[in-house]
N, C-alpha and C positions, 0 to 999 in steps of 0.2 A: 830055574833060569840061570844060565849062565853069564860072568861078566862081559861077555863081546855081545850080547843080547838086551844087554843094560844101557846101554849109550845115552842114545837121548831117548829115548822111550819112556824112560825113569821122567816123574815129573821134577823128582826132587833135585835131579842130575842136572835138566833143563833148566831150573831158577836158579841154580848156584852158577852154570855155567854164566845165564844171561848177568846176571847181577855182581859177579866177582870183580869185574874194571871199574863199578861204579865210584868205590872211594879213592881211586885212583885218579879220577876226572875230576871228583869235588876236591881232592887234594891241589890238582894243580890251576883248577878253577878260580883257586885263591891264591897262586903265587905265581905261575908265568901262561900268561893268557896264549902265548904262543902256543907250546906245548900240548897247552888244553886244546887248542883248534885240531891238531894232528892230530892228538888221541881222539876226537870227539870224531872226526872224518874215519880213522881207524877202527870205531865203534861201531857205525853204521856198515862199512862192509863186514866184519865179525859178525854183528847181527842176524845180518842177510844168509854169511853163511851158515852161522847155529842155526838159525830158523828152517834155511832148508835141508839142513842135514836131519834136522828133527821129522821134518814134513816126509823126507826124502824115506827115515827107517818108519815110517808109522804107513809104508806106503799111500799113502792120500798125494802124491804129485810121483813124476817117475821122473828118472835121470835126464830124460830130453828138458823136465822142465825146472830144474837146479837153476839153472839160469837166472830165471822170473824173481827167483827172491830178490835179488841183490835191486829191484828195482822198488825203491822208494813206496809202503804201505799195502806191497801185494800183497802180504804175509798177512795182513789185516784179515781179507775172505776168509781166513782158517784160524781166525781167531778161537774159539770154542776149544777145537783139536790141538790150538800148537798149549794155552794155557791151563784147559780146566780138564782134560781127559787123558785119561793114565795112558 
């Protein structure tokens, strides 16, 4: 398998991706609440598009439907595929 074939496919690629802002947010969670609101709105679309770019290489959604993530818990229905299967 080659590295352009690795993207998010890799599960392990996938939780580093999702989870690498997180001490970022508790950092500034605790010191400027502002801040934290930007990053935390900034997280949620990031989310949406890791999740679909995931969805996107593991074909399970097709490019017309990239869109759909960015909407608030669609990413949920594919829950099983986006976290527990390689």
């Amino acid at each position: 398998m080659s590295l352009n074939e690795m993207k998010m496919k890799n599960l392990i690629l996938y939780y580093f991706a999702i989870l690498l802002p997180i001490p970022l947010l508790v950092y500034f969670a605790m010191n400027n609440s502002i801040v934290f609101m930007v990053l935390l709105l900034s997280y949620a679309i990031y989310r949406g598009f890791v999740d679909g770019q995931r969805l996107l290489e593991k074909s399970i959604i097709s490019k017309n439907e990239f869109w759909k993530a960015f909407i608030p818990f669609w990413c949920s229905r594919f829950y099983r595929q986006l976290y527990f299967e390689k």
